[in-house]
Steps between C-alpha positions, in 0.01 A plus 500: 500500500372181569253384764555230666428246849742430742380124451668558144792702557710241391404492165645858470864450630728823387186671415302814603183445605219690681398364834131639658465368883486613809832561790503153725762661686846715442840602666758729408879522566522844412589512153323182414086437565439147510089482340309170601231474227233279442205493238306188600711304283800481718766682678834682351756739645561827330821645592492899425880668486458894636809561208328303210151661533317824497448757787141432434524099517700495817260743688177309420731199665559728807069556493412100507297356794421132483193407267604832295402414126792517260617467169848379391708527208884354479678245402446097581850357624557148637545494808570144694459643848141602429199268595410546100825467376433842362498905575473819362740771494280762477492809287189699594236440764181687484236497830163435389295569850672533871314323737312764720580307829747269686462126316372311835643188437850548598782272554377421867286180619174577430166276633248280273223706563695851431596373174130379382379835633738663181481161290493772209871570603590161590477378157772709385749314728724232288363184719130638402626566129613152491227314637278683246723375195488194651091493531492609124704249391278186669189655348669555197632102535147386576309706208794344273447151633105488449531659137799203399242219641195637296281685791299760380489791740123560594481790778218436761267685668635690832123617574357144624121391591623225683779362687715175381638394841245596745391885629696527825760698330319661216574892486106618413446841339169673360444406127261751404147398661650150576787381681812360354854307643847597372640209318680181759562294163425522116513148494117431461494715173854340395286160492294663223675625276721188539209340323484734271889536399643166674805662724457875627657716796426817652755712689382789699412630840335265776305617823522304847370671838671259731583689814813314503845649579734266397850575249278295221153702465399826343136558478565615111787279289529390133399165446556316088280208482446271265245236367510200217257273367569098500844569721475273827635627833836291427581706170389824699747431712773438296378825330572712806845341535586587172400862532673579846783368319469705230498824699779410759737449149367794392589717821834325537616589125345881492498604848779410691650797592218566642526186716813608628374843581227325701784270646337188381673165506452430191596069493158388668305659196774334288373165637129602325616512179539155453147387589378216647322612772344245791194424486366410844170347594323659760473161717895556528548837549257436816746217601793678405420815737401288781831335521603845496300619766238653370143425680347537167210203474361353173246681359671867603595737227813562535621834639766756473701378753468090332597639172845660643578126674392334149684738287862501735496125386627527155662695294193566198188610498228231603167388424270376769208333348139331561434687798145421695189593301389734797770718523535570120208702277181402386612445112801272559479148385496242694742152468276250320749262666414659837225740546636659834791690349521738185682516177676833593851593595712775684822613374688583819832728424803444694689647754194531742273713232259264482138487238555677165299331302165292546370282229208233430307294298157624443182315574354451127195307600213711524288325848792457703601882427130572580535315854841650567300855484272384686720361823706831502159730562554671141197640319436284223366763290804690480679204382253422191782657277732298629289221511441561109888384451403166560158486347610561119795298427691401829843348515787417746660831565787635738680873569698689795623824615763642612542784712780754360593659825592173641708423257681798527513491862680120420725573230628818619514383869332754637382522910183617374247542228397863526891569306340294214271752349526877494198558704403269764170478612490279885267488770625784630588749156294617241792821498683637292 
């Protein structure tokens, strides 16, 4: 008999197929046992007829507990009524393994920090499922997007000798009879073997120790960055539009039942697929939030709480660009036009979510990059690498990242980021 996903149960209409899950939940009337299944693919009801089966189907029925793992075998019937459009009349269920205790996530309210305690149960629930698919698809999207613009992928280093944005919130750990940091950025190594292959990305895991608590930070999160030779900051711009546009069309064609299990007004990402996303200077976006009444001054970065006012004002994602040289990292280069303010940008998402993306031009001219080291109290030395970029063969030179959890957190429209990946890691969590 064949195998098959609830995800494809479509395919098999009139058919009998062979279903291996696990019991969401079940009922009975008696003569009828009503099976909520699931496999991680999606959700179908198998409806199990005391008259049509065997004595020993019906009693491993009678024996299920939620989370029991089960494997069915009937017959796939349309069925309009049904979330899937699809159920099973069943012919046979087997038990695989009874749960040894009571599930303890029950149908009750249950708090934040309850559920992150048993995050290893939590993920079975269909919201959890869903965000999940919904992660996999925007990393599939972005993966997809840098291979159809000619990126090579070029995994960096997580072990680092040095930080890229300063050591305040560097995690430090014991390399052997030295001392290493856990990866902020793979951007500095990015700029290498951008010189070596002309347009390369790395995707993987990122470490910040910010003792922050806020719904946007997690002190470990996936991060894919990317770096190109002879692109300006205006073309890497344009290149994150195009990508965040490519995986919102992407989650909107493949996942949107997933969107509606996550509730998710689904017209405001609608609006992204068309592009054309604002580009606002940073001189305005200063204006624009003091006329909404923010006491934000020029010269600030702009905060959490600037981003949400910024953001609520259209309907897109925005770029805020050529922010001060001081508040912005030591490699960034500066506006030949004016020297006070950097060619970088920040996408802000909408609805209130705020920075998922920062991006820059590179300085490419070895003595300013030398005196940019120098005013943010970096060793030199541990820069010579680095330095080496621009020695041999320098040009203009531009890349960004983009934080994945973010972007989940945005297109999913989520209260939080620790629902974006399976096992957060905050201030206050390193469990389970």
């Amino acid at each position: 008999m064949q195998h098959t996903l609830v995800r494809d149960i479509a395919k098999y209409d009139g058919q009998e197929v062979l279903l291996k899950g696990w019991c969401h939940n079940f009922r009975s009337s008696g003569s009828i046992f009503f099976l909520q299944f699931r496999d991680g693919s999606g959700r179908l009801q198998a409806v199990i007829s005391k008259k049509e089966v065997s004595e020993e189907t019906w009693n491993a029925c009678q024996s299920l507990s939620i989370e029991a793992s089960v494997e069915v075998e009937g017959l796939v019937k349309a069925e309009p009524r049904a979330p899937s459009g699809y159920e099973i009349q069943a012919k046979a269920v087997r038990v695989v393994a009874l749960p040894t205790e009571e599930f303890p996530i029950g149908k009750k309210e249950h708090g934040v920090e309850f559920l992150m305690d048993i995050r290893h149960l939590w993920l079975r629930s269909s919201r959890q499922e869903a965000i999940l698919r919904v992660r996999d698809e925007i990393e599939f999207a972005m993966r997809e997007f840098m291979h159809e613009r000619g990126f090579t992928l070029t995994d960096s280093p997580i072990f680092t000798p040095n930080a890229v944005e300063g050591t305040t919130d560097l995690f430090e750990v014991k390399y052997f009879d030295d001392k290493a940091y856990l990866s902020q950025s793979g951007q500095l190594y990015l700029e290498a073997t951008s010189a070596a292959l002309g347009k390369t990305y790395c995707f993987g895991p990122t470490f910040r120790s910010e003792k922050s608590k806020t719904r946007r930070h997690l002190t470990e999160f996936w991060m894919l960055e990317a770096e190109a030779a002879y692109m300006d900051y205006a073309e890497n711009m344009q290149l994150q539009e195009d990508m965040v546009v490519h995986i919102v069309k992407k989650v909107l064609a493949n996942r949107r039942e997933d969107l509606k299990t996550l509730e998710r007004d689904t017209a405001p990402l609608e609006a992204v697929v068309a592009g054309g996303f604002p580009r606002v200077h940073y001189d305005e976006a200063i204006a624009q939030l003091q006329k909404l009444g923010s006491d934000v001054k020029w010269g600030d970065d702009l905060g959490a709480d600037d981003e949400t006012i910024l953001t609520q004002q259209y309907d897109k994602p925005i770029f805020i660009h050529h922010y001060p040289v001081e508040v912005k990292a030591f490699y960034m280069k500066p506006d030949p036009e004016n020297p006070k303010q950097v060619l970088n940008n920040d996408m802000l998402a909408p609805e209130g979510y705020g920075e998922i993306i920062g991006g820059s031009q590179r300085i490419d001219d070895l003595k300013l990059l030398e005196e940019r080291i120098a005013q943010h109290g970096l060793p030199k030395e541990a820069f010579e690498w680095y330095l080496d970029i621009r020695r041999y063969g320098s040009v203009p030179h531009s890349g960004f990242g983009i934080g994945l959890e973010r972007t989940v957190a945005w297109i999913c429209k989520l209260p939080h980021v620790r629902e974006t990946i399976p096992f957060a890691r905050l201030l206050n969590r390193l469990n389970p």
